[in-house]
N, CA, C and O of each residue as an XYZ file, in Angstrom:
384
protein
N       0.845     -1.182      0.000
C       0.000      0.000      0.000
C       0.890      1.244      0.000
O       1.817      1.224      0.809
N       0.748      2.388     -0.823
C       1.321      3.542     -0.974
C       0.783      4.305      0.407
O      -0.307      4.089      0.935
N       1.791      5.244      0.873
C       1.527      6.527      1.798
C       0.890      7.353      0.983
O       1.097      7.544     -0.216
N      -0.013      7.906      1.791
C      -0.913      9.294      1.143
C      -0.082     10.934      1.662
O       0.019     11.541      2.728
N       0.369     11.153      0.296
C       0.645     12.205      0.500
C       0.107     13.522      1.288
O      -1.093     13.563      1.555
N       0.806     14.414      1.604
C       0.214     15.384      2.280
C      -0.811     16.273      1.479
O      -2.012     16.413      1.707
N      -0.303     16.647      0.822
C      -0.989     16.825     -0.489
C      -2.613     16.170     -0.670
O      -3.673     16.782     -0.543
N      -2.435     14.954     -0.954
C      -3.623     13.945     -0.792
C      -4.295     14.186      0.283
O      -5.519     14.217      0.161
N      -3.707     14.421      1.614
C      -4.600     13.968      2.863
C      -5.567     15.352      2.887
O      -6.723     15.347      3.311
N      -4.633     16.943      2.167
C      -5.432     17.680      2.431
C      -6.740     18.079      1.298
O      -7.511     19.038      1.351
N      -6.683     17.241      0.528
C      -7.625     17.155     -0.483
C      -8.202     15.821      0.175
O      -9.056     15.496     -0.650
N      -8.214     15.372      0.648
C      -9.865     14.707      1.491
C     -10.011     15.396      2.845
O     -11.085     15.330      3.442
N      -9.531     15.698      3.077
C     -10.645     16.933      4.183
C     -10.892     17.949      3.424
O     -11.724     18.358      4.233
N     -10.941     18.947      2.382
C     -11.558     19.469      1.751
C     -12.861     19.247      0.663
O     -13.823     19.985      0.450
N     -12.546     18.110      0.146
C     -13.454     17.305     -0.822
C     -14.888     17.380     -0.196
O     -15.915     17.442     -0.871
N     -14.827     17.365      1.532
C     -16.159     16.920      1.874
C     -17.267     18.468      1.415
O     -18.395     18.833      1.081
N     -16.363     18.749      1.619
C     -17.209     20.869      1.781
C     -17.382     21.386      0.196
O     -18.430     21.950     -0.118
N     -16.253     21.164     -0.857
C     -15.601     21.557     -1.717
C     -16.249     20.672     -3.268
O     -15.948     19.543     -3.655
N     -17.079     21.539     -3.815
C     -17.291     20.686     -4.992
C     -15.841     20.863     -6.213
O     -15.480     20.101     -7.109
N     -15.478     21.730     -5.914
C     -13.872     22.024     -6.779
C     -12.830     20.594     -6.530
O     -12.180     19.879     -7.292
N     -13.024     20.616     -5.311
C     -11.845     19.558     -4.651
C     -12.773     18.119     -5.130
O     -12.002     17.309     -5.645
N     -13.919     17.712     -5.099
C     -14.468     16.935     -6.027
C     -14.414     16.713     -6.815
O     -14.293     15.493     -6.925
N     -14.432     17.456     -8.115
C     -14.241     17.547     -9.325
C     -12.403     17.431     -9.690
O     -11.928     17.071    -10.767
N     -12.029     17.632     -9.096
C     -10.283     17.333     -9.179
C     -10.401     15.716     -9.014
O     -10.062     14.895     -9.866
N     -10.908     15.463     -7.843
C     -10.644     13.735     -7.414
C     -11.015     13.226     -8.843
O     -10.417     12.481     -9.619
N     -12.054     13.802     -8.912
C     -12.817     13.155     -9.865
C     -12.336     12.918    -11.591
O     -12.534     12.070    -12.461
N     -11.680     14.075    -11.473
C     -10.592     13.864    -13.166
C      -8.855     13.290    -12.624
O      -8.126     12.902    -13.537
N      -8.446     13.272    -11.585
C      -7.711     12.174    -10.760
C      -7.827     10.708    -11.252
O      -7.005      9.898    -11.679
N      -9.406     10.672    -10.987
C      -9.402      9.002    -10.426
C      -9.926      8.387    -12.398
O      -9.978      7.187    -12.666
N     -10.196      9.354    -13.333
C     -10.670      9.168    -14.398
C      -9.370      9.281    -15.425
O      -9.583      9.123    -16.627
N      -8.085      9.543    -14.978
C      -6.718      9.801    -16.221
C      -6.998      8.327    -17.020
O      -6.496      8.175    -18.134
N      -7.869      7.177    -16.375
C      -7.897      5.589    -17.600
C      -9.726      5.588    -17.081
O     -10.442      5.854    -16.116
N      -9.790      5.074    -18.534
C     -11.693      4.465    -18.153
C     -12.266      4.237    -17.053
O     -11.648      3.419    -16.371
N     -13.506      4.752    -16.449
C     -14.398      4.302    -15.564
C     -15.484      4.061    -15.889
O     -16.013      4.625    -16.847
N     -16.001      3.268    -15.249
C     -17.314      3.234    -14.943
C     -18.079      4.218    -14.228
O     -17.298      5.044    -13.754
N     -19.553      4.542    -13.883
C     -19.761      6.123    -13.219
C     -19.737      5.128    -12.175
O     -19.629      6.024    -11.338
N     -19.741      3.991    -11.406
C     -19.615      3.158    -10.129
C     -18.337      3.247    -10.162
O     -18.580      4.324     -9.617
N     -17.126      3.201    -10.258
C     -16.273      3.038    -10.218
C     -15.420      4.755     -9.893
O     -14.517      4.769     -9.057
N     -15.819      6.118    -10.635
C     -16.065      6.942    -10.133
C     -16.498      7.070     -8.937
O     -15.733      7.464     -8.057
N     -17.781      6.768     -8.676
C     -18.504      6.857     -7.228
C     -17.717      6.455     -5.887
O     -17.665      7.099     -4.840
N     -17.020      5.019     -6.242
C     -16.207      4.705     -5.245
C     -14.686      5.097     -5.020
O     -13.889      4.804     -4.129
N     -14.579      5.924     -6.247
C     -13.679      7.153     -5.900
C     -13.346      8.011     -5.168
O     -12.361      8.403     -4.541
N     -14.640      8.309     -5.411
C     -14.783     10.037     -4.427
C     -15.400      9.713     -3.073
O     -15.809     10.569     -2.289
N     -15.437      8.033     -2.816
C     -15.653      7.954     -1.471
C     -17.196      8.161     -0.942
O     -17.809      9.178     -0.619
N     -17.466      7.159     -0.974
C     -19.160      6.805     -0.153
C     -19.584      7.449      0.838
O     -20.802      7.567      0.972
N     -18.833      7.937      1.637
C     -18.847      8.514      2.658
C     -19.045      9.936      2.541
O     -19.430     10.604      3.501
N     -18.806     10.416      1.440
C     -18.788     12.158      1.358
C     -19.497     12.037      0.156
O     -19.912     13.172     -0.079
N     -19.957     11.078     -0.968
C     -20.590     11.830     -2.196
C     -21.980     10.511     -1.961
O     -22.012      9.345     -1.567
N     -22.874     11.409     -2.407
C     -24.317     10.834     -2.760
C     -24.471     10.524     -3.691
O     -24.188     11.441     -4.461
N     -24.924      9.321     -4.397
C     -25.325      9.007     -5.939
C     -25.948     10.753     -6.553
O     -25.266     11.415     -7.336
N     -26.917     11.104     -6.169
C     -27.434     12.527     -6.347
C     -26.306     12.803     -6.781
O     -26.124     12.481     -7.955
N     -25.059     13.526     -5.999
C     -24.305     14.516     -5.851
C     -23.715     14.015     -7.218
O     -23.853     14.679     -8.245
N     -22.987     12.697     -7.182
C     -22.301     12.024     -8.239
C     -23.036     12.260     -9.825
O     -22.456     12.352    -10.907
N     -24.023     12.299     -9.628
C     -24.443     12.889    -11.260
C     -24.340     13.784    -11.166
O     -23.788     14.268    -12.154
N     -24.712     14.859    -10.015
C     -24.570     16.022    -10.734
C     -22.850     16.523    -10.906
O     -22.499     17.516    -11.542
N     -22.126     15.786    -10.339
C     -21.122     16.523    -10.530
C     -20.220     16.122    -12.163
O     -19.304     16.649    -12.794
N     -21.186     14.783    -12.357
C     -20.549     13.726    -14.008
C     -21.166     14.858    -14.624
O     -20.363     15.357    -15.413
N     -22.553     15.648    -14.591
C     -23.040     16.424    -15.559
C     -22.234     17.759    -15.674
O     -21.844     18.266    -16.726
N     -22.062     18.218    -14.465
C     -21.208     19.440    -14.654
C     -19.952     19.106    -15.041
O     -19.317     20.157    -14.947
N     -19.291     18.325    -15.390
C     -17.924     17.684    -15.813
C     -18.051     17.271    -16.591
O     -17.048     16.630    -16.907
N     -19.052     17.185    -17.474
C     -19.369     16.790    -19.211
C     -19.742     18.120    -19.910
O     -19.377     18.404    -21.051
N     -20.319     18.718    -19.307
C     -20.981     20.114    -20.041
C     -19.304     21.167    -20.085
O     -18.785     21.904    -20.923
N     -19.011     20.795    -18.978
C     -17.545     21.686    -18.691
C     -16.633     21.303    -19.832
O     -16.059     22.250    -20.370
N     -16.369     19.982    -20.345
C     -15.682     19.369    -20.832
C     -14.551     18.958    -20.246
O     -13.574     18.462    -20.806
N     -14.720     19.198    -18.990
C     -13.454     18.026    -18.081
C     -13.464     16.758    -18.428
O     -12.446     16.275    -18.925
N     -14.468     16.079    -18.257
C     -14.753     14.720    -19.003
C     -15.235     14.262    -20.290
O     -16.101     14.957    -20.822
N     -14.783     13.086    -20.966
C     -15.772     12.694    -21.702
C     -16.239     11.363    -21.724
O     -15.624     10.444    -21.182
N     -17.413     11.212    -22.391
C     -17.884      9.912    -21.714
C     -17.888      9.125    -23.256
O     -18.331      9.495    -24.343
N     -17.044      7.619    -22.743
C     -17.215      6.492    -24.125
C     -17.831      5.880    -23.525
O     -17.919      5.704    -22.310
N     -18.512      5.345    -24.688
C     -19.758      4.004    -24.055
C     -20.535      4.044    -22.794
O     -21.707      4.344    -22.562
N     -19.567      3.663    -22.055
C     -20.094      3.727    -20.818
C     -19.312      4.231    -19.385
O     -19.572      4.201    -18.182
N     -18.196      4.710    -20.249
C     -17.136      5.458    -19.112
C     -16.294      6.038    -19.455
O     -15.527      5.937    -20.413
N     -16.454      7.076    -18.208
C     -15.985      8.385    -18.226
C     -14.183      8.345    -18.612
O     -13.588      7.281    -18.439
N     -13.571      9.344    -19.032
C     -12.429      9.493    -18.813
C     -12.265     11.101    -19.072
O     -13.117     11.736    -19.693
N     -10.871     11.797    -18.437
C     -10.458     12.974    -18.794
C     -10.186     13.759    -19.459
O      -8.980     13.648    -19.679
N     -10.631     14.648    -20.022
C      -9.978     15.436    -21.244
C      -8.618     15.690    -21.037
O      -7.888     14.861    -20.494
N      -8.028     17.333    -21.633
C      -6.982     17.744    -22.007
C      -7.284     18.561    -20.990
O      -6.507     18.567    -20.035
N      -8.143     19.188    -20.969
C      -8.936     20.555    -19.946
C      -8.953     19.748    -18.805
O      -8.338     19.902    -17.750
N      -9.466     19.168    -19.028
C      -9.809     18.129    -16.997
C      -8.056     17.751    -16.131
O      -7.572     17.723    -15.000
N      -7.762     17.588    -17.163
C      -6.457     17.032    -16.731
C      -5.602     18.618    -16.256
O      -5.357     18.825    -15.067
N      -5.218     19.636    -17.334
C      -5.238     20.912    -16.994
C      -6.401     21.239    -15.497
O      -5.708     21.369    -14.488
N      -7.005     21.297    -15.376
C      -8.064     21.661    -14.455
C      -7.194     20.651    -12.910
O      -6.707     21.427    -12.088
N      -7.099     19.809    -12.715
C      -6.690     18.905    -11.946
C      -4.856     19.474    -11.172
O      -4.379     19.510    -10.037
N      -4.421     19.781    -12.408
C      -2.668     19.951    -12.577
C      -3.163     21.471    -11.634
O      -2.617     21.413    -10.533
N      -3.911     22.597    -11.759
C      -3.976     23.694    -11.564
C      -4.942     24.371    -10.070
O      -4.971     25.458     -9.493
N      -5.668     22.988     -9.887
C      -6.111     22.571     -8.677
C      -5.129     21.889     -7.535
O      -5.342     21.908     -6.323
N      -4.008     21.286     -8.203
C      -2.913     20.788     -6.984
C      -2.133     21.738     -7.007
O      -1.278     21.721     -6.121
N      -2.110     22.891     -7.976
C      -1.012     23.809     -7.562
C      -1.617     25.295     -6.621
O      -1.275     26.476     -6.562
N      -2.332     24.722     -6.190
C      -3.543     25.713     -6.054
C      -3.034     25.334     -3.652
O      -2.602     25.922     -2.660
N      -3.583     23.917     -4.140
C      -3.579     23.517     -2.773
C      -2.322     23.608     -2.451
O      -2.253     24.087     -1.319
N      -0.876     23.296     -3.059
C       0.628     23.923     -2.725
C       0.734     24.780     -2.323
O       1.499     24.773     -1.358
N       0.196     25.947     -2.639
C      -0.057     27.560     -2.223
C      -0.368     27.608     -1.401
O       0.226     28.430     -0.704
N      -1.574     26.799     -0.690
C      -2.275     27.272      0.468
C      -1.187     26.310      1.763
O      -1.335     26.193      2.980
N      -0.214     25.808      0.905
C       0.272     24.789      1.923
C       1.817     26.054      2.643
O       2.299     26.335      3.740
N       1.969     26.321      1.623
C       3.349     27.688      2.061
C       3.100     27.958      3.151
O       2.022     27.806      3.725
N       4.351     28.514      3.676
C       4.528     29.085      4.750
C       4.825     30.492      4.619
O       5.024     31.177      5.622
């Protein structure tokens, strides 16, 4: 099992509050094919609602963070950009 970066740990205590920090996990856990279940158990059962989980696949398709084949999701060029600019985001807030 890998250590969770610091980095990581502070993007799940934000994720719960944070639909931004959602939508990062969420083009994270999508860089290879998913399923939208497989998504879901991404972003952690515990903090996202099936509800929440579509709406956030819809706002991440209309956005064009994602796109969806067949039957699963994966990342754009933008999502992936979006993700890269969201961890440099949380670095910042990590400075001293």
């Amino acid at each position: 099992m890998t250590e969770i970066s610091s980095l990581e740990r502070m993007l799940l205590e934000i994720r719960k509050k944070s639909r931004y920090a959602l939508l990062a996990t969420m083009m994270n856990a999508c860089k290879k094919p998913k399923t939208k279940y497989e998504v879901y158990l991404k972003l952690g059962l515990k903090y996202t609602t099936y509800a929440q989980l579509k709406s956030l696949l819809a706002t991440a398709l209309k956005l064009k963070l994602l796109e969806k084949k067949d039957s699963q999701y994966v990342t754009t060029e933008k999502g992936k950009t979006y993700a890269k600019k969201f961890r440099r985001l949380l670095k910042l807030l990590q400075e001293e």
